[in-house]
N, C-alpha and C positions, 0 to 999 in steps of 0.2 A: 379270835373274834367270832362271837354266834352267825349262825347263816343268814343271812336279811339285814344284819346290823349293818348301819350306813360307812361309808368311808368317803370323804370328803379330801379335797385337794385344792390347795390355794399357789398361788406363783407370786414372787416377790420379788421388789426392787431391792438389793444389795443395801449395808448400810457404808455407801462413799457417798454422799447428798455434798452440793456446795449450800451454802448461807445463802437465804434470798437477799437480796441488797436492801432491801428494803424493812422485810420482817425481824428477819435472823432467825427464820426457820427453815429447816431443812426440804431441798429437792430430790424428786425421787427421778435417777435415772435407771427405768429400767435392763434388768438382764435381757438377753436376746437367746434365742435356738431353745426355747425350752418345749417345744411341741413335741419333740419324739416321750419327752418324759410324762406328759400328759397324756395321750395315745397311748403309751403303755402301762400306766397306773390306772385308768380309764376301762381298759380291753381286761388286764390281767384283773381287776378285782368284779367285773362281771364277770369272769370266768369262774370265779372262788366263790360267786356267790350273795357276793355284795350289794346293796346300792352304792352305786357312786355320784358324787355331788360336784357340781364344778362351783367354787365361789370363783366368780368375777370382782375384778377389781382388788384382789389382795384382804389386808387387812379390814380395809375398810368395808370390802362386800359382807365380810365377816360380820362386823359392828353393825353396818345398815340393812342386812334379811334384804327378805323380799324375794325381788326378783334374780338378784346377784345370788343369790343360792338355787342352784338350780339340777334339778335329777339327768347325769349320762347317758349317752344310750353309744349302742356301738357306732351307729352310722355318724354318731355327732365326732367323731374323730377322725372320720376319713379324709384322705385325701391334704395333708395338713403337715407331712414331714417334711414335704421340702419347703414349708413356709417359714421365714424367718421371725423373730419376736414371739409373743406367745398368745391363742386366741382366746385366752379366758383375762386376757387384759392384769396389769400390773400398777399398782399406786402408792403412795407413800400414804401414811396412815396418824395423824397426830391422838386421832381417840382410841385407838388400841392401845398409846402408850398411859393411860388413864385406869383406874379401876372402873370408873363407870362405861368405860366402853367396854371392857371385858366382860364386863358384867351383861352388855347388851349383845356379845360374841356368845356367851358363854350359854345362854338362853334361845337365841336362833338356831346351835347346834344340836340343843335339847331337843326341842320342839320336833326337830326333823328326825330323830333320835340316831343322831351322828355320834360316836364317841372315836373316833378313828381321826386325826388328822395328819393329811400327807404335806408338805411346806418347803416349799423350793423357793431359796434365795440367799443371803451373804447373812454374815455373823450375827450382824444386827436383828436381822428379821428371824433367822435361829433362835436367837435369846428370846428374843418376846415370845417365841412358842413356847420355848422352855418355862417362862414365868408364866404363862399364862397355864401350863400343863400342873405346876406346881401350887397352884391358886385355886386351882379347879374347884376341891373339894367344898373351900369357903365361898368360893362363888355360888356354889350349889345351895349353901345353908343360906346365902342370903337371900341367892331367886324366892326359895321356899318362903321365908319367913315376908316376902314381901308380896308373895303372888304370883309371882313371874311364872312357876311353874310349881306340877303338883309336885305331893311326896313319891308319886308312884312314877311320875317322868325322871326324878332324883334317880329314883334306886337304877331305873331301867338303862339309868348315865353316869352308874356313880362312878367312872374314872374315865380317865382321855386319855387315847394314845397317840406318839406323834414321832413320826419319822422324817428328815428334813433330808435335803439332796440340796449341794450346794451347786448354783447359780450364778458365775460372775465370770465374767471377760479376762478379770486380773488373774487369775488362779491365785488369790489371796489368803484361800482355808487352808489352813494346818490341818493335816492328816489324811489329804486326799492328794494323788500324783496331778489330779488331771480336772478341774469343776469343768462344770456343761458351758460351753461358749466360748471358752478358753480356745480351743483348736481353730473353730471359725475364725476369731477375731484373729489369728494367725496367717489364717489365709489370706482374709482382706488387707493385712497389711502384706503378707508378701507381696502380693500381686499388686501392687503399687508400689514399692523397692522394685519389683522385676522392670515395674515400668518407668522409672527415674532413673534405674541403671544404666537405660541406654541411651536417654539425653545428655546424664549424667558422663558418659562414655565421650559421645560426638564433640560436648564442648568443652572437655575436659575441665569438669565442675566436680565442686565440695558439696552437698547435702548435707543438709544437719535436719533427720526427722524426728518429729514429737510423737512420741506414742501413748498411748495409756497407763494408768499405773502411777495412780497418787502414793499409793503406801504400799506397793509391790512392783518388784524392776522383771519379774516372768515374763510378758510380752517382749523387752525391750531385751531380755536378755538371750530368748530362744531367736530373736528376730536378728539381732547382732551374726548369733552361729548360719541361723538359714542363709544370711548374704552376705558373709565373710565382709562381715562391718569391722573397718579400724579402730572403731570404740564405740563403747557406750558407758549408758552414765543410770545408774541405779541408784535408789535410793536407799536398800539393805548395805550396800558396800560403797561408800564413797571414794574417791581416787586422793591418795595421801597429797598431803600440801607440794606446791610445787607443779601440779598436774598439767596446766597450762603448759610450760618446758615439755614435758613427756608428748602432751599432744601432739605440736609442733612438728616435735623433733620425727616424731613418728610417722604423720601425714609427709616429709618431705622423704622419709626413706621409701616410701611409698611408691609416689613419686620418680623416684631418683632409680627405682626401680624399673619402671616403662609403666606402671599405672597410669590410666588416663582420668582417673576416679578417684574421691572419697567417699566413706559413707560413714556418719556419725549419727549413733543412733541416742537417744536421750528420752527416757522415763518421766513424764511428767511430772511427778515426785522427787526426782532427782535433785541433791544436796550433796553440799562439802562436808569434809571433815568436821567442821564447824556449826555446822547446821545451815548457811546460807545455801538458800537454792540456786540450782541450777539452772538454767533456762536455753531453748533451742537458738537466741539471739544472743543469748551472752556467747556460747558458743561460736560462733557465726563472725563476731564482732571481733573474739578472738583472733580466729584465722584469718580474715579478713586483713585486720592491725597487725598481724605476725609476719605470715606469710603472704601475702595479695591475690590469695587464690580467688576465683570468681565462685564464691558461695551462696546457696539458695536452701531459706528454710520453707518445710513443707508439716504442716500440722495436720495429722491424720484427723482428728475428734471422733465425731462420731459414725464416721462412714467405718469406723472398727467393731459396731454395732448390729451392721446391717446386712440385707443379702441373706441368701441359702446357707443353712447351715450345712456343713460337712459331713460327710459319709461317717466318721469318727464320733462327732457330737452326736451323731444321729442312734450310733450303736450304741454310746455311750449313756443317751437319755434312759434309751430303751430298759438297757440289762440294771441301771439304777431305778429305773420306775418299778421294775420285776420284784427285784428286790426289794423295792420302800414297802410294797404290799407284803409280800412274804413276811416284814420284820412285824408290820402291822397284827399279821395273822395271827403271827406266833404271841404277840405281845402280851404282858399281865400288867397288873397294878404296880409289880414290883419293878418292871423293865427299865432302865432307865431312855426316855428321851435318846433317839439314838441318828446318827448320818450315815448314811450310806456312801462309800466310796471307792474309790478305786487304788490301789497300789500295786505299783507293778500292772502284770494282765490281771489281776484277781480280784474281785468283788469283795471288801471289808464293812464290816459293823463296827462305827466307833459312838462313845457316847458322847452326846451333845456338847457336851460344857467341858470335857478335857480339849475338845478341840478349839470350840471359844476361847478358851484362855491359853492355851499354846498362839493362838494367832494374835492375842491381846498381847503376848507379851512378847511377840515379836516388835510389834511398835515399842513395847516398852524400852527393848534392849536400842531399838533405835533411836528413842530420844535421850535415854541414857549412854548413846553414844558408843554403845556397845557393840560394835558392827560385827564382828565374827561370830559371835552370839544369836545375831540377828539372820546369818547367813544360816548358821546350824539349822535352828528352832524350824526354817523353812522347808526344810526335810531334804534329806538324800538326793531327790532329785534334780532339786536347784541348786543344791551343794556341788554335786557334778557337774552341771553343766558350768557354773560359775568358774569353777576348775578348770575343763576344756576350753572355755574363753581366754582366761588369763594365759594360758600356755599358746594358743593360737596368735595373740592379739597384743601380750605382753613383753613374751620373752622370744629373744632372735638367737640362731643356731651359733654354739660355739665355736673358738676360733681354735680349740684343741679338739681335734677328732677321738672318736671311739676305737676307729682301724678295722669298723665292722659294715658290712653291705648288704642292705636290703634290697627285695626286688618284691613288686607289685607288679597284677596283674587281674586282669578282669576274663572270667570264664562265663561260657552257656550264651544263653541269650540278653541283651541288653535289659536295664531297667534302672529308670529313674531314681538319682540317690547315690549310685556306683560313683558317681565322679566323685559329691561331695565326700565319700569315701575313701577315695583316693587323694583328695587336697589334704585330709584329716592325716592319712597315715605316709604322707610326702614331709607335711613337714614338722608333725611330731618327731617322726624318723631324725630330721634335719635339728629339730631342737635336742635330740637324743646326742646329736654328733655323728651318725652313721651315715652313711655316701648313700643316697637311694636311688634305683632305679627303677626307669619304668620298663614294662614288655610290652610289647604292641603283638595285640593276637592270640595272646591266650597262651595255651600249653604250646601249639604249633609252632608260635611267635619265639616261645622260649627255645623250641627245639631250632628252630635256625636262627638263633642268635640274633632275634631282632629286638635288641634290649639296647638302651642310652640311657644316660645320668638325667635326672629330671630334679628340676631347679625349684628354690621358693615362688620365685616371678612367676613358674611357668603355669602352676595351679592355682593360682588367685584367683580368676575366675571361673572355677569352676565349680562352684556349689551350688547354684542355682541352674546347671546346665541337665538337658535329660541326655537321653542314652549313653556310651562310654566315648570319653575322648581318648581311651587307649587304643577302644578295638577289642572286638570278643566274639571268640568262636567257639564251637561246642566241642572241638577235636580234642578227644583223650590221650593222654601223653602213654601211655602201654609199648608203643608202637616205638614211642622215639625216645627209649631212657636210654643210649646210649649218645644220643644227638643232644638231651635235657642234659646227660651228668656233663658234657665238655664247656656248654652254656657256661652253667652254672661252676667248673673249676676257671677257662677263660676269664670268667667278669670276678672272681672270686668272693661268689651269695653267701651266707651264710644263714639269709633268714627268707623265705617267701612268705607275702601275706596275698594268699590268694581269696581274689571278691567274686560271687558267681551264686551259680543256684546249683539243682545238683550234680551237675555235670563235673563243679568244683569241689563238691564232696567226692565224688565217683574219683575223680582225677588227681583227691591225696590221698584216696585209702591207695591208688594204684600205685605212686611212687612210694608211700610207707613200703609197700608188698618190696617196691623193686630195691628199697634199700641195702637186701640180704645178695644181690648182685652187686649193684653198684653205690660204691663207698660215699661218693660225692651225693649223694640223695641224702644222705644222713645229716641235714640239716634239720631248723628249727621251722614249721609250716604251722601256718594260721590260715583259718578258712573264714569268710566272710558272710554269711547267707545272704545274698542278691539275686532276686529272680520273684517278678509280679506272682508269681505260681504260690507261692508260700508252701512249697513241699520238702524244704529240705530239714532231715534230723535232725533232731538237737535244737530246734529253738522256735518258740510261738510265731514268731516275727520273722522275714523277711525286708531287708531293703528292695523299695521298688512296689511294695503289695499295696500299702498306703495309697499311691501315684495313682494306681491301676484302679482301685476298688473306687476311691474319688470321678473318675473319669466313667465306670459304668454306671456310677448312680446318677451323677452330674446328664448321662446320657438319658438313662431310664427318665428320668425326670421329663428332658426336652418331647422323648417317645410319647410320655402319657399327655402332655400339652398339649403334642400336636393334633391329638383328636376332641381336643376343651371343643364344643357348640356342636360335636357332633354325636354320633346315635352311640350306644354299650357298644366298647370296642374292648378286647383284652391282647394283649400282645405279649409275641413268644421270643426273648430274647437269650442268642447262645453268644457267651460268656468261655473266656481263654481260660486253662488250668490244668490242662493234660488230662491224669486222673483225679486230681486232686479239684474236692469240691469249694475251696475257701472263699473264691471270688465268689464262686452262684452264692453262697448260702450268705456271708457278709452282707452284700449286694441285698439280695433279700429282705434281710433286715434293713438297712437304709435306705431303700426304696420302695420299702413297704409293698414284696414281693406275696400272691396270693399261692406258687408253692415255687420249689427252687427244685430241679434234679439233679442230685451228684452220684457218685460214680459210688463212694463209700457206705448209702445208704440204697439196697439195691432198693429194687420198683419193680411190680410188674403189669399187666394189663386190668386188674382185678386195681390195683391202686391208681394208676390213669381215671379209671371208670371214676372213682371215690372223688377224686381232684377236681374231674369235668363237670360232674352232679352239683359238688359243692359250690363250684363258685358259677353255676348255671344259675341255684338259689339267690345266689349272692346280689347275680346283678339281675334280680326281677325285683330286687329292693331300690334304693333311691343309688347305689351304687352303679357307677358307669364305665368305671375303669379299671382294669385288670390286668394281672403282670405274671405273667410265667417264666420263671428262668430257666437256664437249662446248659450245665457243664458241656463244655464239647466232646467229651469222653464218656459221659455218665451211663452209655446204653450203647451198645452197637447196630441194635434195632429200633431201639425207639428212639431216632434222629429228629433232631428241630423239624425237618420238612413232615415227619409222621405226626409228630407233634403238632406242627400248625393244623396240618388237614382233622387229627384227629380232631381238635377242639374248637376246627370251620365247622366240621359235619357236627357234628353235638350240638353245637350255639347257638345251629342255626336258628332265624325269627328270634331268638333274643339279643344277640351280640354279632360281632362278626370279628376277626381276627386278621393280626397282622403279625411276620415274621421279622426279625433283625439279627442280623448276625454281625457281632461289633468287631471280631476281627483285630489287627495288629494296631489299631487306634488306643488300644489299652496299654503299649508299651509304649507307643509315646508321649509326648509333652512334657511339662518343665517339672521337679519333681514339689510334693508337698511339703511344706513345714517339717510333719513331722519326717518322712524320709532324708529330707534334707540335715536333719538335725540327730538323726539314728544313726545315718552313716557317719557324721560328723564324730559321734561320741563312740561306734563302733571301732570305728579306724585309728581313735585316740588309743584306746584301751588295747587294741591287738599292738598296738606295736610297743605300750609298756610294758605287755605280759611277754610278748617276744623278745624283749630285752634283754630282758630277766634270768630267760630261760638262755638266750646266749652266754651269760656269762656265767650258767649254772653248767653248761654244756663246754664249755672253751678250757683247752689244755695246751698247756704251751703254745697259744696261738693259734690253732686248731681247734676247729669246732668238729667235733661226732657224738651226733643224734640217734639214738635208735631205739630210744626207749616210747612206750606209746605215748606218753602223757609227753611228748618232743615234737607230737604232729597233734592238732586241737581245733577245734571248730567252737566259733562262738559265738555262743545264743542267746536271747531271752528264755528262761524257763520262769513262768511264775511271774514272780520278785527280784530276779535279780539279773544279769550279764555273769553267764559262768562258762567257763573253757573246759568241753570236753573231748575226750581220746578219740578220734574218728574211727577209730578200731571197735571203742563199745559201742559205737552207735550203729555197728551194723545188725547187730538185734533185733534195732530198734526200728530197720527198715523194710517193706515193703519193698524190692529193686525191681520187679518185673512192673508192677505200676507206677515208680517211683514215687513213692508215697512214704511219709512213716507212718508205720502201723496202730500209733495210737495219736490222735488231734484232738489238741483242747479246745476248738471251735466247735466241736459235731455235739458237744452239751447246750449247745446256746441254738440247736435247730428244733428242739422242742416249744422255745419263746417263738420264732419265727413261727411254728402252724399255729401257736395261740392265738397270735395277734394278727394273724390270717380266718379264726375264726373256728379253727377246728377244734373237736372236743377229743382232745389228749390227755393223757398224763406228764404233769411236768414235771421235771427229774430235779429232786432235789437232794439230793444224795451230795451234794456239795455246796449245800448253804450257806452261805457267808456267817461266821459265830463273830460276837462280839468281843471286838478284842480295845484293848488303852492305847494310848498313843505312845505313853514311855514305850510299853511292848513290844511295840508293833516296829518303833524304831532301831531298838535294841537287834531286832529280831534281823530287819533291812544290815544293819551297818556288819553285822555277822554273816551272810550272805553277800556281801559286796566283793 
């Protein structure tokens, strides 16, 4: 795109509209949380150079000019992440779907000489950018030939380009892990499960909740795993005839177990085998007539909507908005129409219409009744969880044992997620057939033998709990492999799945070492990454970081509030993390941090200077609020308290500053969606691969381990959950900072000083290329 050339950004309602009752034309319910994506398509294509243009109003701002098209500026996005919904307004549009409206779209972009269009919203609103991209040219010959515009506005616009970021609650797009709004709408239903639970608890009641999701069960299905719901009910996989019996029988073993609870969770979309829907009263009426339990349904709507969007959505808008310009930049005549999205941690380019019709023909497969088809088509990652559901929810531990003994344990410091971790790898274990036990205390715990068998009943509720119900200490086991190996021959282990941060890494490379002493350590060891820190090697992702990073932006947020009606205030908040910079710099980004200091990107008094200047400028503009983060390790001299004073003395007569130091409030509370659902599908997965390797490892009844790929640690890398040797990963680490020496976050802190305003270079040395969806699946299910 030329330099000055316009880029223009519209926001859209999804196409799930109900029928007016009266018309029989469609209603538009808007998408929610898409502000971070607008602020950052906004900031980043002023940065490049651009005009940028907000249409208000969606399509229709489009059709009717005027005022709804209106020129960016930076300050008109401030202050606007933690707002939910979106402030360039959203609407359903009946003259866009016309030629003559397009015709009066296609001439308002002229005019303002826009050829760039950015378009966030669901399949439906997709497509009509695509038709409308695809028309261009003949709309141009016709403006011409009718007056609308000249020949010389023709040429200066002879093509459109248009990059679309998908928009919707359901995560209903095919070829993205994750659309913008999707994570929020998770929160707000958790956090109403968290709070039914415990009525639910006192009067030992059945719930049966409605959630979202006419033509997609994603909500109903992640929400299921976050609070170890005894069923749900999706519309991609209906429950085989007979289902009614199944439920029953299930809620009383429940029950009969010492539950004082149900929890039935149900898909608005929700259907039999047959196609008759389901509904949250039929359900209800069910149990009700079966069993006489006292049952209460509760319909989320649209409170799934609303509220602050999440530290996630928030990162998530961002690094998609970055992007949609980038594709923009790059784009030609030839490009195709493309989405930007995410799989796995990684930024993809897919094009327009392979992904419309992968999601079209999901419903196809569902009305043709084709449900495992239907499950496919929705990609790997609802595939798995779907997976981990059924095994959790379906199947009970058999009555023929394995003759093999697990033992779990939580290492390092606590962090939200461990438990549902440990519920995940108790009773997959138990559906394995192996005897599992719990350690209370860590490495120490195991060295004195404080280990007991831990039952189905006894982890039910713990997945929505935060810190460990084991117990977890930081003590390294070096000390006591003689007091570990008798543990471990005594209860006769064969497998440990230890959960922790790096203390847990630290403490299997030490018993791998001590294996070549003692025999009994020559076991199968799984490592778990748990620790809000997100420092340990081997995987993008921590259990626990999620919880943490939610809790200081959710703070930042409250901080900046609390000075709304009074004078330019910037405040300097220090952020947990050891050495490792993940919280400041995430944080950062989701709470629209003006600079973050971490320990990995040093600093010195010459860059202070640069920081204090800049955002001294900043707030002599209409801007009033300001945010400095700051690692608690990042400097051993330049401490938050130097920090404040420095940026009191500088401010002075413009601003005035305030410290906070957030302290161990970051490791607690109840854990997120997604942590709850990480540990869930982490805990599944170690204990399939530990299985595995027990029976690759077992000799006449005897397990001996000593090869490295026998002790593993497992991550997210990228795209996928992979198991690697704790022995390669010492490489790969940083041990005197505990850090690993290369982080795939520290590319995403170039976007943070952008959209703080500074003139940088942004690194794109790792572009997102435009890949297919066959592709790109092929590519996951081989990586899996």
């Amino acid at each position: 795109m030329p330099w000055g050339r316009g880029l223009c950004f519209a926001s859209l309602p999804p196409r799930r509209a109900t029928s007016c009752p009266h018309h029989g034309i469609t209603r538009p319910q808007c998408p929610k949380w898409m502000n971070a994506a607008v602020r950052a398509v906004v900031r980043v294509g002023i940065y490049t150079g651009a005009k940028v243009y907000f249409v208000h109003e969606g399509y229709q701002g489009l059709v009717d000019g005027g005022d709804n098209i209106k020129e960016a500026t930076w300050e008109s996005v401030s202050m606007m992440l933690q707002l939910g919904g979106t402030v360039i307004g959203s609407a359903r549009c009946q003259d866009f779907r016309t030629r003559e409206g397009r015709l009066k779209a296609a001439r308002n972009l002229v005019k303002r000489g826009i050829t760039n269009l950015c378009v966030i919203g669901g399949d439906g609103s997709l497509t009509g950018a695509d038709t409308f991209r695809a028309e261009w040219s003949s709309l141009l010959a016709e403006l011409m030939k009718t007056g609308g515009i000249t020949a010389e506005e023709a040429k200066k616009s002879s093509y459109l380009n248009i990059v679309g970021m998908v928009g919707s609650i359901d995560n209903d797009f095919c070829g993205t892990d994750m659309t913008i709004g999707t994570d929020s709408a998770l929160h707000r239903i958790i956090e109403i499960v968290d709070a039914i639970t415990t009525t639910a608890q006192s009067h030992q009641r059945t719930f049966v909740l409605e959630v979202m999701g006419r033509h997609c069960g994603y909500l109903a299905l992640i929400t299921s795993l976050a609070c170890g719901a005894d069923w749900v009910f999706i519309p991609e996989s209906p429950p085989e005839d007979g289902w009614e019996d199944h439920l029953c029988r299930r809620l009383t073993e429940t029950r009969l177990g010492g539950s004082r609870l149900n929890i039935i969770i149900v898909a608005e979309g929700a259907i039999d085998r047959h196609g008759k829907a389901i509904t949250a009263d039929d359900v209800k009426d069910l149990v009700v007539k079966r069993l006489g339990y006292d049952t209460r349904v509760t319909i989320l709507g649209h409170v799934q909507r609303g509220g602050t969007p999440s530290a996630f959505d928030r990162i998530l808008g961002s690094r998609m908005g970055v992007e949609a310009v980038m594709a923009l930049l790059e784009g030609t005549p030839d490009t195709p129409a493309c989405v930007v999205s995410l799989s796995g941690n990684q930024a993809v380019r897919l094009p327009l219409m392979e992904c419309v019709q992968v999601t079209k023909d999901v419903t196809t497969a569902m009305n043709e009744k084709r449900f495992d088809d239907a499950v496919k088509l929705r990609g790997r990652s609802f595939q798995n969880n779907w997976n981990v559901y059924k095994l959790l929810a379906h199947i009970r531990p058999p009555s023929t044992k394995s003759g093999y003994t697990l033992a779990v344990l939580n290492v390092g410091a606590p962090a939200a997620g461990m438990n549902a971790a440990v519920r995940s790898t108790v009773r997959i274990g138990l559906i394995h057939g192996h005897r599992m036990m719990a350690v209370h205390d860590g490495f120490e715990g195991l060295a004195l033998g404080n280990v007991e068998d831990i039952s189905w009943e006894r982890v039910g509720s713990w997945t929505g709990l935060g810190g460990s119900k084991l117990g977890t200490k930081r003590t390294l086991p070096k000390k006591f492999f003689e007091e570990i190996s008798a543990t471990i021959s005594n209860f006769g282990i064969h497998g440990l799945i230890i959960i922790g941060g790096f203390e847990a890494f630290i403490g299997t490379l030490e018993l791998v070492e001590g294996r070549s002493k003692f025999e009994e350590l020559c076991i199968i060891m799984c490592v778990i990454p748990a620790t809000i820190t997100n420092n340990v090697p081997g995987s993008d992702f921590s259990i626990g970081a999620d919880t943490a990073l939610n809790t200081i932006t959710t703070t930042c947020d409250r901080i900046k509030q609390s000075a709304s009606g009074t004078k330019r205030r910037v405040f300097i908040v220090e952020t947990m993390g050891g050495y490792c910079g993940y919280l400041a710099t995430m944080a950062g980004l989701a709470a629209g941090a003006d600079a973050a200091y971490i320990f990995e990107e040093h600093f010195n008094i010459h860059d202070l200077q640069v920081n204090v200047e800049h955002l001294t400028e900043k707030m002599k503009t209409t801007v009033k609020r300001g945010l400095v983060l700051r690692n608690e390790n990042c400097n051993e001299h330049y401490t938050t308290e130097f920090l404040y004073n420095l940026y009191s003395s500088e401010g002075k007569g413009i601003f005035d500053c305030r410290k906070n130091v957030l302290g161990h409030m970051q490791q607690g509370g109840a854990p997120t969606p997604f942590d709850r659902n990480f540990g869930t599908k982490m805990g599944a997965k170690a204990v399939a691969w530990i299985t595995g390797k027990i029976k690759e490892c077992s000799r006449h009844g005897r397990i001996f381990a000593n090869t490295a790929d026998s002790a593993c640690l497992l991550g997210m890398r990228k795209r996928s959950l992979v198991f690697q040797p704790v022995t390669e990963l010492k490489d790969q680490t940083d041990f005197k900072h505990r850090i690993p020496k290369e982080q795939w976050w520290l590319k995403l802190r170039p976007m943070l000083k952008i959209l703080a305003k500074y003139n940088i270079e942004l690194d794109t040395s790792e572009k997102a290329h435009m890949e297919h969806v066959r592709q790109k699946r092929i590519s996951q299910e081989s990586g899996m």
